[in-house]
C-alpha positions in Angstrom: -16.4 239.4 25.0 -14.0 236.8 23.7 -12.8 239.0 20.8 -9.6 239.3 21.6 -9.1 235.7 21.8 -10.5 234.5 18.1 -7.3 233.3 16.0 -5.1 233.6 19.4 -4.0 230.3 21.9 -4.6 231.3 25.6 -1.2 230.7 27.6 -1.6 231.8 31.9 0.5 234.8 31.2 -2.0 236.0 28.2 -2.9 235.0 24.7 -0.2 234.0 22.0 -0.1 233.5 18.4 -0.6 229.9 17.5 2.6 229.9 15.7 4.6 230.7 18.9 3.2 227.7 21.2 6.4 226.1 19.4 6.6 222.4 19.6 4.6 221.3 22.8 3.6 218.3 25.2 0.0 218.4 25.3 -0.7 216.9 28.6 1.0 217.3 32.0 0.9 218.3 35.4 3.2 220.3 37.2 1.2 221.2 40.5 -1.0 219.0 41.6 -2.5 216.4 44.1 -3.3 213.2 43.1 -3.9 211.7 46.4 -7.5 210.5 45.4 -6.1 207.5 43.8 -4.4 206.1 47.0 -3.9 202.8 47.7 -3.3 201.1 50.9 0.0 198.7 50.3 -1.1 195.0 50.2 1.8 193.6 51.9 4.0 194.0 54.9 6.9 194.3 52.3 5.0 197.0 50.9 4.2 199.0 53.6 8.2 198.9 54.4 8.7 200.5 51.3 6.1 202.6 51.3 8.1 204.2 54.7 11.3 204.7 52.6 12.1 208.7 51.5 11.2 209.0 48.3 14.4 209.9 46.6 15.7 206.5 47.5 16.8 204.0 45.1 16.2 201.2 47.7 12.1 201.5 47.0 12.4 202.5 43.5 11.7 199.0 41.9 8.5 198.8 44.2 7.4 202.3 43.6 7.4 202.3 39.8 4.8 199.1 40.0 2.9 200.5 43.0 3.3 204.7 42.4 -0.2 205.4 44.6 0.8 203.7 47.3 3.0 206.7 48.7 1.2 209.8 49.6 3.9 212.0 49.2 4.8 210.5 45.7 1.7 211.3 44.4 1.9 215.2 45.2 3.3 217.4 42.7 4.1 220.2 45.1 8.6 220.3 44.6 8.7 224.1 42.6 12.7 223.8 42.0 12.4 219.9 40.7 9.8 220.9 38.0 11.6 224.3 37.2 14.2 222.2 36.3 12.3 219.8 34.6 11.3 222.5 32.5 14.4 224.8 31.8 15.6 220.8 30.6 12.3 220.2 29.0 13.1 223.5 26.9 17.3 222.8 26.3 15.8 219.6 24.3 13.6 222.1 22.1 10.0 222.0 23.4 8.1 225.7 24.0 5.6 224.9 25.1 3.1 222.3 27.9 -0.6 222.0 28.3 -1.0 221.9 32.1 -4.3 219.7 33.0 -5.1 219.7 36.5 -8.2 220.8 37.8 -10.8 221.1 40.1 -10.4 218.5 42.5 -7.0 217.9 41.7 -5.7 221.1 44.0 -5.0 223.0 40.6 -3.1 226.8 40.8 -3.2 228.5 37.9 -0.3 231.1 40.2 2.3 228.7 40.6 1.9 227.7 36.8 2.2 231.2 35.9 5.9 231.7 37.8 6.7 228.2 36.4 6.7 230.3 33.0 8.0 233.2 34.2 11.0 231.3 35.7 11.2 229.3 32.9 9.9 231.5 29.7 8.0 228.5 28.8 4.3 228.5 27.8 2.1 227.4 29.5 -1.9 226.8 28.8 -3.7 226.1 31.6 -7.4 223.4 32.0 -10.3 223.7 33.8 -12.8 221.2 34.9 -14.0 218.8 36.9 -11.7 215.8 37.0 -13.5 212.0 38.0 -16.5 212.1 40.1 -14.9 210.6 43.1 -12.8 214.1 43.6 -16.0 216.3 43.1 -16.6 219.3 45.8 -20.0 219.0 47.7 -21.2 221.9 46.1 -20.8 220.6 42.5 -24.2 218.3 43.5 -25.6 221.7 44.4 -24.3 223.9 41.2 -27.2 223.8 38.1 -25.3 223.5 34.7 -25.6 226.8 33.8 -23.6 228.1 37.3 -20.9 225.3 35.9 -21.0 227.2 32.6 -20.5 230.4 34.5 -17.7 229.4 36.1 -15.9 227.9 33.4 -16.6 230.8 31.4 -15.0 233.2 34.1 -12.1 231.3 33.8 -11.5 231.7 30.5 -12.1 235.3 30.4 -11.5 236.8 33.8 -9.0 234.4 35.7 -8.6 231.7 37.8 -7.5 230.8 41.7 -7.4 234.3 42.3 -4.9 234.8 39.8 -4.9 237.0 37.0 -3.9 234.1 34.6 -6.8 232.6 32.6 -7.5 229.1 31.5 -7.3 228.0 27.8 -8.7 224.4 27.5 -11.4 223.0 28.9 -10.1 220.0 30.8 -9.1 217.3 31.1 -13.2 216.7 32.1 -13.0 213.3 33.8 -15.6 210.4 33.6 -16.1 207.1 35.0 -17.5 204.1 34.0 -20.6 204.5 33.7 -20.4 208.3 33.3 -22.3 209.9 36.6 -24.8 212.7 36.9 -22.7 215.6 37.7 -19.7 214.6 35.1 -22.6 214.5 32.6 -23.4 217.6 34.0 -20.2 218.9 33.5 -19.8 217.3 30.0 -23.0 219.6 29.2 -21.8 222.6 30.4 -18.5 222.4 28.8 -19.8 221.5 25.4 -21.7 225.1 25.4 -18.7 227.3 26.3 -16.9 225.2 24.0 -19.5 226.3 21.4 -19.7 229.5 22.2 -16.7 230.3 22.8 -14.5 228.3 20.8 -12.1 227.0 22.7 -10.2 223.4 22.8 -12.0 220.8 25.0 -10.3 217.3 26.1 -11.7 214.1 27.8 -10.7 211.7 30.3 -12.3 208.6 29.9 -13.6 206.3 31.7 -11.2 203.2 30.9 -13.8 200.7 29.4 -13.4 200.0 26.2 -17.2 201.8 25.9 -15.9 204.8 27.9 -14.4 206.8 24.4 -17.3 206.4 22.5 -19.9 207.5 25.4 -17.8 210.7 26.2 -18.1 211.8 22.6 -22.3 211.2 22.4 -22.5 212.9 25.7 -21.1 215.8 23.5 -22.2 215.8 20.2 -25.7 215.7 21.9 -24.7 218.9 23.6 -23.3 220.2 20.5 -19.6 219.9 20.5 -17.9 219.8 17.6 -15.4 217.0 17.6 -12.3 218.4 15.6 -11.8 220.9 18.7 -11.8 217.4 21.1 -9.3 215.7 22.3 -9.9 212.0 23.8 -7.2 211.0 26.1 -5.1 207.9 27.4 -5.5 206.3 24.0 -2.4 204.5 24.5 -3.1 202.6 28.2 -3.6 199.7 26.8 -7.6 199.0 27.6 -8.4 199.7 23.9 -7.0 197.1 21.2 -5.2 198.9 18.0 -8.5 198.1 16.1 -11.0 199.8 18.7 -8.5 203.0 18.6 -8.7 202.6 14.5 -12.4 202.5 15.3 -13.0 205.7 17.8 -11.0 207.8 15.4 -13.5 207.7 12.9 -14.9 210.0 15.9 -13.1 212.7 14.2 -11.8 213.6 17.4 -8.1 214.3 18.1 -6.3 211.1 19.3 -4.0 211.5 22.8 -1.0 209.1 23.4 0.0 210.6 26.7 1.5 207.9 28.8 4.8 208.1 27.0 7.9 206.8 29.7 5.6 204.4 31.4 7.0 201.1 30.5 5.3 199.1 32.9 3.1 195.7 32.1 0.7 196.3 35.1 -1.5 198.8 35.5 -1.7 199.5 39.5 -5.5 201.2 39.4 -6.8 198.7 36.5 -5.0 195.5 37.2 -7.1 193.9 34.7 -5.3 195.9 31.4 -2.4 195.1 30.6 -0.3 198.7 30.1 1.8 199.4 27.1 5.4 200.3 26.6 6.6 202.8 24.5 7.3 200.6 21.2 3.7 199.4 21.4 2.5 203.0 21.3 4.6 204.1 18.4 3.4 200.5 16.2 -0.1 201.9 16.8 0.8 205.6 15.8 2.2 204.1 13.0 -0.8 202.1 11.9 -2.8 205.2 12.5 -0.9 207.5 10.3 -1.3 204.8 7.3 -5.2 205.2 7.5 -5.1 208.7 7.2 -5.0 210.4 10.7 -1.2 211.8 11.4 -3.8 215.4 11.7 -5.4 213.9 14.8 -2.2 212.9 16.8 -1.1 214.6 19.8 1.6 213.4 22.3 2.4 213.8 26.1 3.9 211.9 29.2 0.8 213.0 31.6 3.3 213.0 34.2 1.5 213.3 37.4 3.9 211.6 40.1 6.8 212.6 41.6 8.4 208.9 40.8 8.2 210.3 36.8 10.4 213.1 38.1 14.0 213.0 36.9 14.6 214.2 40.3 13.3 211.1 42.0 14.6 208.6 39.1 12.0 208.6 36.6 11.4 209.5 32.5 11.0 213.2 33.5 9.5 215.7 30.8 12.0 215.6 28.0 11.7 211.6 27.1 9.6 212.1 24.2 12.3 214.9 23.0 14.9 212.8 23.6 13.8 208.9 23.0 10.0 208.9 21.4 10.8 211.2 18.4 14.1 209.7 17.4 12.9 205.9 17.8 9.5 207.4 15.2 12.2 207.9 12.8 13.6 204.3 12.8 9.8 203.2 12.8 9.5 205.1 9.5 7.4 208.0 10.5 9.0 211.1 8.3 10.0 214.0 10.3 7.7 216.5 9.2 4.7 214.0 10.3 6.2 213.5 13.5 6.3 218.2 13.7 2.5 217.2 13.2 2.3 215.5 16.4 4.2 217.7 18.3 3.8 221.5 16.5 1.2 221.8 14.2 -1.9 219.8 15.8 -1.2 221.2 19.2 -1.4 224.8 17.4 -4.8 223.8 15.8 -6.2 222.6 18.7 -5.4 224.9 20.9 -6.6 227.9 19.1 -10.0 230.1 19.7 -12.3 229.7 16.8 -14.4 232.4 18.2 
């Protein structure tokens, strides 16, 4: 049933070869609602900046500190600002983005599919269940072998009444401590990961346990952990050591907060959030001990305040800052084409 898919990367507008994903971020949104993780403003100062417009400069300093405190900033729902984002995106040489929202997260396989007709990018599409806390009623109802159905359908037949079909499973969200139904979901992903060999990333929980409890959830179920990708590596709730640790996981490794320079984290105030040198000192270490096959990189932009539009990194920092500043770190350039081109090509592609 999946024939036509073994050797071939699943894109919304059809199956590629992996050669022609090009260089590509390998975790973004570009429809999405992230509303779940809203935040009442704590102070009278707040909520007066909270009433600003967003394209304002004059609530700009508080919004980068307290992005889910705005409703409307936390929507990804402006088609002509991520067009552009993405005709940009492309002028600075990237083909291709791995689009992760999903169920619970107001995902729309349609839009994402005239986002690369407009644009002529590719684009591969999740599905999933995020976190817990976004779960539909019915999931509670669903036994994991209607989840694997579903996913399955997905993958071969299409999604949100689209024709365009999903080519990752994920990203699969978990909490801390991981719940029935994500567990649930965990399950049923690892089997039509299995049988149909397709690529398969985590959200974790962020505890420094959360990593390593994702992965046993799988292997238990079977997964084989050089399709998986683990991601947010590169928050900041995991030392450099723990991350040297979890890679021995075999798993591919995710630094996909790239652009978000902040100290404080605003929905885990107790980790302390790294900046973009931080992240590259730690890729660096990792490349040393023998891992530069497991890196992937991304921005997991997911708020309108990251938008070039409305002041922020937008989708072509890595392209335009990360890459070069590897260079001056002392990573070569065809390690850094790893990162970038040829473990996104791996991953991505069905080994069944």
């Amino acid at each position: 049933m999946s024939d036509d898919l073994q050797g071939k990367i699943l894109t919304v507008c059809g199956p590629i070869e992996p050669h022609e994903l090009g260089c590509t971020m390998s975790h973004e949104h570009l429809y999405a609602d992230f509303t779940c993780f809203y935040e009442k403003p704590k102070t009278p100062d707040g909520h007066r900046m909270a009433a600003f417009p967003i394209t304002t400069v004059n609530n700009l300093h508080w919004l980068n500190q307290n992005p889910y405190s705005k409703l409307e900033n936390m929507k990804l729902d402006d088609d002509d600002a991520i067009i552009e984002e993405l005709h940009y995106l492309k002028e600075n040489g990237c083909q291709s983005v791995v689009e992760l929202t999903i169920h619970g997260l107001d995902r729309n396989v349609g839009k994402l599919i005239e986002y690369s007709e407009a644009t002529d990018l590719h684009i591969v599409s999740g599905t999933g269940y995020y976190t817990a806390d976004t779960h539909p009623p019915e999931l509670d109802r669903m036994t994991q072998e209607d989840v694997e159905l579903m996913f399955t359908s997905e993958i071969l037949e299409g999604a949100d009444g689209s024709a365009g079909r999903c080519g990752v499973l994920g990203e699969l969200g978990c909490s801390w401590p991981i719940e029935a139904n994500e567990k649930k979901v965990l399950r049923a992903a690892a089997n039509v990961h299995s049988e149909l060999g397709c690529p398969l990333t985590i959200h974790p929980a962020m505890n420094a346990n959360g990593p390593d409890e994702a992965v046993r959830v799988l292997q238990e179920a079977g997964a084989k952990m050089e399709n998986v990708v683990m991601d947010h590596l590169d928050v900041g709730y995991l030392s450099r050591e723990e991350v040297l640790e979890f890679a021995r996981h075999g798993t591919y490794l995710e630094f996909d907060f790239f652009g978000s320079e902040k100290g404080n984290c605003q929905f885990a105030e107790d980790v302390d959030f790294l900046n973009d040198a931080q992240r590259i000192q730690t890729i660096r270490h990792l490349v040393q001990e023998g891992f530069e096959d497991r890196i992937l990189l991304s921005h997991d932009l997911h708020a309108k305040h990251q938008m070039m539009k409305y002041g922020g990194f937008g989708l072509s920092h890595i392209m335009l800052y990360v890459l070069p500043k590897m260079e001056t770190r002392g990573l070569s350039k065809d390690v850094i084409k790893k990162f970038v081109e040829t473990n996104p090509q791996t991953w991505l592609t069905f080994t069944k």
